[in-house]
C-alpha positions in Angstrom: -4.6 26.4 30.6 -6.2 23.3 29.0 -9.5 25.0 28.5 -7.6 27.3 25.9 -8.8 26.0 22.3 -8.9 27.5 18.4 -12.4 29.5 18.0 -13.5 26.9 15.7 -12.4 23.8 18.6 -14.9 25.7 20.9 -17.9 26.7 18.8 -18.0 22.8 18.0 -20.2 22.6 21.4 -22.8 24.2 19.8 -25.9 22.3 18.4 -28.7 22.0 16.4 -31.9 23.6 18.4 -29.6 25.4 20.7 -30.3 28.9 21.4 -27.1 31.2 22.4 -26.8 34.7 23.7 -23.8 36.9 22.3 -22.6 39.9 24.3 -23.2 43.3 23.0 -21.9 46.6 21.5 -18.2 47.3 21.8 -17.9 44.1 23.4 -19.2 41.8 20.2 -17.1 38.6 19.9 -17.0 38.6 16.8 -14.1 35.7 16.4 -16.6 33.5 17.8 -19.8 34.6 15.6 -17.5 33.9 12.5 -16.3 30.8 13.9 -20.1 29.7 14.4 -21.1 30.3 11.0 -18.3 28.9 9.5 -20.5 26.0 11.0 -23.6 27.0 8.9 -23.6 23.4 6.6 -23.4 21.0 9.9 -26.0 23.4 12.2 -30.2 23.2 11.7 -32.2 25.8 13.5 -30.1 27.8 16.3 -31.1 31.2 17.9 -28.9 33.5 18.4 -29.8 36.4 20.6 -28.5 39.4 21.4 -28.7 43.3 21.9 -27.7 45.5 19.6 -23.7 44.7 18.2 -20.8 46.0 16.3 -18.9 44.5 13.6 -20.5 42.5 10.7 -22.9 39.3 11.8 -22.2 36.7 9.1 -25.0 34.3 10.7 -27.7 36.9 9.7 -26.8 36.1 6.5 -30.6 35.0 4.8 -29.2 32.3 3.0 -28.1 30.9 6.0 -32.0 30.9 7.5 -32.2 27.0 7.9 -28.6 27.0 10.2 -29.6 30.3 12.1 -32.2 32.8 13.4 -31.7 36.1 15.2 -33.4 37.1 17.9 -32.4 40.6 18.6 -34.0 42.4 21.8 -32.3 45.5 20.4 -32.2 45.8 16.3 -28.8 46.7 14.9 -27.9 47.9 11.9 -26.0 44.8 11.2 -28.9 42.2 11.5 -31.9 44.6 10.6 -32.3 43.2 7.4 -33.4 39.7 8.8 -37.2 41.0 10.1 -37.7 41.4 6.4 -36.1 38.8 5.0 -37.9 36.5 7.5 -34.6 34.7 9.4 -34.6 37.4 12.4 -37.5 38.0 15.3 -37.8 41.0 17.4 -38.4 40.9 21.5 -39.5 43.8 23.1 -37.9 44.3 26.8 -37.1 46.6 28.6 -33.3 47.0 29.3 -34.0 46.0 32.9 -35.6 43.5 32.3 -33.6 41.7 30.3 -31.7 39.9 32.3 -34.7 38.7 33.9 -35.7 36.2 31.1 -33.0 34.6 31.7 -33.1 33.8 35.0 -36.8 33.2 34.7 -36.1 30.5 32.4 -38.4 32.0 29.9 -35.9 32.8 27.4 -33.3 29.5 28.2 -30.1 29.8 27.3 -27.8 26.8 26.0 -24.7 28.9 25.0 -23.4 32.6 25.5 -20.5 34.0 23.7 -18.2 36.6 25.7 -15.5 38.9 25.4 -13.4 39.4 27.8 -9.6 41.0 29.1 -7.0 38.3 30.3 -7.1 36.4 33.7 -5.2 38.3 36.1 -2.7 36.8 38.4 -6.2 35.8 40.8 -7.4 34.1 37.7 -10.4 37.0 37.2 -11.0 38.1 33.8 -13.6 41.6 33.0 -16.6 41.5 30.6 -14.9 45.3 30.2 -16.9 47.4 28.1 -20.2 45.9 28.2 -22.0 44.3 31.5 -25.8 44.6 30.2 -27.6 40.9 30.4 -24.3 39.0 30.1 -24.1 37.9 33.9 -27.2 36.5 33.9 -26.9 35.2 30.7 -23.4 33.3 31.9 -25.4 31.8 35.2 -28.2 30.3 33.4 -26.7 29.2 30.3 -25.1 25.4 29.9 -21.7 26.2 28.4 -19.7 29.6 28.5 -17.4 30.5 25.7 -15.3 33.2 26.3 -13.2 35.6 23.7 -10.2 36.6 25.8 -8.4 39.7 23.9 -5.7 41.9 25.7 -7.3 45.1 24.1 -10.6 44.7 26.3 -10.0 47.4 29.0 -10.4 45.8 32.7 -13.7 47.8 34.6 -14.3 47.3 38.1 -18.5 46.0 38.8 -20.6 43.2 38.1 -18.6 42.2 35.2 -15.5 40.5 37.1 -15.8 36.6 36.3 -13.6 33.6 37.4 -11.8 31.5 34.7 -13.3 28.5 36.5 -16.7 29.7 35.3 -15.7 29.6 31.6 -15.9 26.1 29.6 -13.6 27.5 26.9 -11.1 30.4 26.2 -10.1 31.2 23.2 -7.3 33.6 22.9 -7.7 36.7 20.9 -5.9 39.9 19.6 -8.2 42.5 17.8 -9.4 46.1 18.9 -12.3 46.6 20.6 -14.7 48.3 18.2 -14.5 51.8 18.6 -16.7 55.1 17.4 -15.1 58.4 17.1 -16.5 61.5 18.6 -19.0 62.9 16.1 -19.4 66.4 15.4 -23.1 68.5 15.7 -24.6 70.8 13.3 -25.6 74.4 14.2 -29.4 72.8 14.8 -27.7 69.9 17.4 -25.6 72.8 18.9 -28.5 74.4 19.5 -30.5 71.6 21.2 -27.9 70.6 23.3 -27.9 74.8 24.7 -31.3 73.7 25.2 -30.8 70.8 27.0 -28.0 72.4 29.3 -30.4 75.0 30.5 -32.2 72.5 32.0 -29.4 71.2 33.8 -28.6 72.3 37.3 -25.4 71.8 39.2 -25.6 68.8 41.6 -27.5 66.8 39.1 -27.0 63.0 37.8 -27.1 62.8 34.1 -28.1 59.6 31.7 -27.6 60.2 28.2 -26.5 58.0 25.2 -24.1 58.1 22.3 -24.3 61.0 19.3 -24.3 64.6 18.1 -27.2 65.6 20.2 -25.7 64.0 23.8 -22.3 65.4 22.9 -23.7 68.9 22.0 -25.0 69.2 25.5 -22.3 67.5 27.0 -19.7 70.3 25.3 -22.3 73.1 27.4 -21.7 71.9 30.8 -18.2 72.8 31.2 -18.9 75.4 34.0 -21.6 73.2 35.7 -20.4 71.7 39.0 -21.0 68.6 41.0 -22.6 66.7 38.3 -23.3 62.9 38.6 -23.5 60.0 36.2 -26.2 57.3 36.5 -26.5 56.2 32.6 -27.7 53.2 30.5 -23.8 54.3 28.6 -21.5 56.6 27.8 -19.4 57.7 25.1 -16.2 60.2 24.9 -18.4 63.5 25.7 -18.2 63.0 29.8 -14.2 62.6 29.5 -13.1 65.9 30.0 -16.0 66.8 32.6 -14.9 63.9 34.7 -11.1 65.0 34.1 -12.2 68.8 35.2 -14.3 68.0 38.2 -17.4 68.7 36.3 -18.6 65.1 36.7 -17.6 64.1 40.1 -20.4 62.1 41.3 -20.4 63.4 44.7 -24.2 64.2 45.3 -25.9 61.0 43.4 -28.4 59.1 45.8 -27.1 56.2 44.8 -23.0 55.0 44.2 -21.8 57.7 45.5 -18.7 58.7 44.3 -18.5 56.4 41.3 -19.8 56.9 37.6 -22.3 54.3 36.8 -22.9 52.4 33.6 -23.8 49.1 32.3 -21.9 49.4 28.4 -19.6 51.5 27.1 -19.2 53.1 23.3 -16.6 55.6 22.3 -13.1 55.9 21.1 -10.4 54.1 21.8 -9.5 57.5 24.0 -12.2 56.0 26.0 -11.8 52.6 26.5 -8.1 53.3 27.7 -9.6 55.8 30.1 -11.7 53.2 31.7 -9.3 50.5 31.9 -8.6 49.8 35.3 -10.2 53.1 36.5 -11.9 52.7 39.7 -14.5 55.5 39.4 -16.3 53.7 36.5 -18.5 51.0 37.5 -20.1 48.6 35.1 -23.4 47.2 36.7 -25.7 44.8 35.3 -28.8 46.7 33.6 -31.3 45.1 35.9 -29.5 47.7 38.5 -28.4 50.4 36.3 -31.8 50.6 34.5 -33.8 49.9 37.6 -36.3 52.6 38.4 -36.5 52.5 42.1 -32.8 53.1 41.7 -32.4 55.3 39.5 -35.1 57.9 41.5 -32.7 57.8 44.0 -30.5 60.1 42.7 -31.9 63.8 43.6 -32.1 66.0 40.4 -32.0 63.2 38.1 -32.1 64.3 34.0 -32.9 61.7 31.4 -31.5 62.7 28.0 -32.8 59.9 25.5 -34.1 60.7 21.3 -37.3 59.4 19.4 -37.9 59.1 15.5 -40.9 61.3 15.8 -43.3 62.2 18.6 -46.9 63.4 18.3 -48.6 66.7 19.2 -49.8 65.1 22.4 -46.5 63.5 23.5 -46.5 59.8 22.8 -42.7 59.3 21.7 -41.9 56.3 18.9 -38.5 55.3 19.3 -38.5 52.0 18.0 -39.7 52.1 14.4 -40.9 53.7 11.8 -44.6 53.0 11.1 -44.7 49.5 11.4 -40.7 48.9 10.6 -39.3 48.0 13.4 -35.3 49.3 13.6 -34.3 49.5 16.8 -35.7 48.5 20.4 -37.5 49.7 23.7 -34.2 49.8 24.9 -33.9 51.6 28.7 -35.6 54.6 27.8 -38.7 53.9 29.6 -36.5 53.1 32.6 -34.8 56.6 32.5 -37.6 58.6 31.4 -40.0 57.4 34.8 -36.9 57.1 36.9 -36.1 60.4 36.3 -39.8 61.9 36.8 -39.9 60.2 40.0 -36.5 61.8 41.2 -36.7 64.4 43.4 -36.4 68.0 41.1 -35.7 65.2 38.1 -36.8 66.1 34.5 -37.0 63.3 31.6 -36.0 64.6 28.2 -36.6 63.6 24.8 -34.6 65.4 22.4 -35.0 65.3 18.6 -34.4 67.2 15.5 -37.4 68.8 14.3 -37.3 67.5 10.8 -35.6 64.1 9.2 -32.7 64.6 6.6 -35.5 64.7 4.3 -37.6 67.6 5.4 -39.9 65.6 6.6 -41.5 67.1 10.0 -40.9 65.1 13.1 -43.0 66.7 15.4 -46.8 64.8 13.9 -50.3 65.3 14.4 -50.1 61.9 14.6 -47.9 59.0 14.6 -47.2 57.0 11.7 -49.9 53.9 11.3 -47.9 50.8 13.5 -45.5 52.9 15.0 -44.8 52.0 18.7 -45.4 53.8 21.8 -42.1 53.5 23.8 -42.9 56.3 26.1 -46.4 57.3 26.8 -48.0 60.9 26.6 -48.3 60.3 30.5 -44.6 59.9 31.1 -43.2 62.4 29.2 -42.0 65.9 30.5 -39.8 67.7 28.1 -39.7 67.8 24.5 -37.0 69.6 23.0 -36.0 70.8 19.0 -33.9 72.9 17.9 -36.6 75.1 17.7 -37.4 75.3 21.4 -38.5 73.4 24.7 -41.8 71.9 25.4 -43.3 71.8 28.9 -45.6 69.0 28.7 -45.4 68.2 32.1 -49.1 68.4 34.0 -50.4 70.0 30.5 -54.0 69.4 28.5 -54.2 67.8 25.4 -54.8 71.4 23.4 -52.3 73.2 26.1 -49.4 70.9 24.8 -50.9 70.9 21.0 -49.6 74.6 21.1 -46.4 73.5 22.8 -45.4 70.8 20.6 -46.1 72.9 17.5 -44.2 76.0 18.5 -41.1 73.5 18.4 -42.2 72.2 15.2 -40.4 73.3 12.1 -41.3 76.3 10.8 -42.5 74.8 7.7 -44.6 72.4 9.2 -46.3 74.5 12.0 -49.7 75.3 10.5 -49.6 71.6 8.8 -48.5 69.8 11.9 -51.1 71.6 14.3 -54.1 71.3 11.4 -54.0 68.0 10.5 -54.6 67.4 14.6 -57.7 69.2 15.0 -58.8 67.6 12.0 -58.4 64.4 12.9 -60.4 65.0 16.1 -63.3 66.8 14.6 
């Protein structure tokens, strides 16, 4: 009980120069993050790196760019503003590799925030909601500072920790950040029909949070035998694991269980999860792991891009040179999934911004990033169709892509390709 302190008492370990990794997504301790930069005026020059989080980040703050700098390996909306204003960095990594640069010692680690449930009557507390890098990130860093909040749900996985590898709890009582189920427009409706007729029964799914994932979730309901194998999950899979849809009985790989490595959703959601032994919460160096993931027969891979071009290279990291969010794990799921055994790997998109603006090019944006090549990619759907690019030419998936183009932008989109290779 004596390692129990006030948020401010424990944050007093950190240092100038020190470099400290803060769990992600639902899972943000925020307590801590505020407690930290409450510590701005005494604190020169400490990283703080993370994935992408919720709730606001007060150290990103660009007047406080000589105390902190972010290093995010996945760019939230919260700290986005710091690439520009020049007190934030952006490291590419794959999602399963993440946890990696921590072990390697390449990315070394002095501190790590995390939030986690109470200690149980064993003395084991759960990371809950979100697994990702944190394990690796608690055995290679000096000092572990834990959040400890009776409204983190308990998960079953990788993410079950001792107190006595925790320097200093500090007890919390907030809600664990929580998104509600978004509605879909007729054009996401129809995508997601798209998407669903793709699916067969017996399949694993990986898909991520949004209209477009819970439009094809909502399709499914007379599917059978499906499995989950996913980076995360949100409310959509609920009622198809409450209805047998989602039963995870023919996945190559944790059988019987639903696999993830965070969680983002309601808090519908995070109470369904709580102690629920059919979720498992696996570090993303396994969940994201290729040779895994091909494991599972039938194996779809539902991820989004901010625009893709004619010949199927997908940028889902930036626009143009603006980077806004990260690599992520969709390269993971995307070759996973093509290496899977009657697996497909889908990237599903709007076919025009809020603006009007095509997203289906004849060419990507000048800087904008590759995240999945025109070699890896299989489907690409709109609301306007589904591409087959799979084993196609470059002019044989020119007419593909454009048919899913808008309607506006057909003749445009496919022109302004063949002129560019004249």
């Amino acid at each position: 009980m004596s390692k129990y302190v006030t948020a401010a008492e424990a944050v007093q370990v950190v240092k100038s120069g020190d470099r400290i990794y803060v769990q992600a997504a639902a899972a943000t301790p925020t307590i801590l993050t505020k407690a930290l930069a409450e510590r701005a005026n005494e604190l020169r020059d400490v990283e703080i790196c993370h994935l992408h989080t919720e709730g606001e980040a007060p150290y990103a703050n660009p007047e406080l760019a000589a105390s902190f700098h972010v290093n995010s390996f996945f760019i939230g909306a919260n700290v986005r503003h710091t690439l520009k204003a020049g007190n934030g960095s952006y490291t590419p990594v794959f999602l399963s590799e993440l946890p990696l640069l921590f072990r390697k010692k390449v990315v070394v680690l002095d501190v790590v925030f995390i939030h986690v449930s109470p200690p149980d009557s064993h003395g084991y507390c759960s990371l809950g909601v979100s697994v990702e890098a944190s394990i690796a990130a608690i055995e290679n860093a000096k000092i572990v500072i834990a959040q400890v909040n009776k409204n983190m749900p308990r998960t079953f996985g990788d993410g079950i920790l001792h107190v006595s590898e925790i320097n200093y709890l500090v007890e919390v009582d907030v809600p664990i950040f929580a998104h509600e189920v978004c509605s879909f427009s007729a054009e996401e409706e129809k995508i997601g029909e798209y998407v669903a007729s793709l699916i067969e029964n017996k399949s694993t799914l990986q898909m991520g949070i949004g209209s477009i994932p819970n439009a094809a979730l909502s399709k499914l309901k007379n599917h059978k035998d499906l499995g989950l194998h996913t980076e995360m999950f949100s409310d959509g899979v609920i009622d198809l694991i409450e209805n047998d849809v989602i039963n995870c009985n023919y996945k190559g790989t944790s059988r019987g269980r639903a696999l993830a490595t965070f969680l983002i959703g309601s808090k519908r959601l995070y109470d369904f999860v709580n102690d629920n032994p059919f979720i498992e919460m696996k570090e993303s160096s396994l969940v994201n792991d290729t040779a895994i993931i091909r494991k599972n027969p039938k194996m779809i891979a539902i991820n989004s891009a901010i625009e893709v071009d004619v010949t199927g290279q997908v940028c889902a990291d930036s626009i143009g040179a603006k980077m806004y969010s990260g690599v992520g794990g969709q390269m993971d799921f995307i070759r996973g999934a093509s290496l899977s055994d009657g697996g497909k790997a889908i990237i599903a998109l709007p076919s025009i911004t809020k603006k009007g603006e095509s997203r289906i090019v004849p060419y990507l944006k000048q800087g904008a990033g590759v995240v999945t090549t025109r070699s890896h990619v299989q489907y690409i759907i709109t609301e306007n169709g589904i591409a087959n690019l799979y084993g196609k030419t470059l002019k044989q998936r020119v007419n593909e892509m454009v048919k899913i183009a808008h309607p506006n932008h057909q003749e445009a989109v496919e022109k302004g390709y063949f002129d560019m290779i004249k």
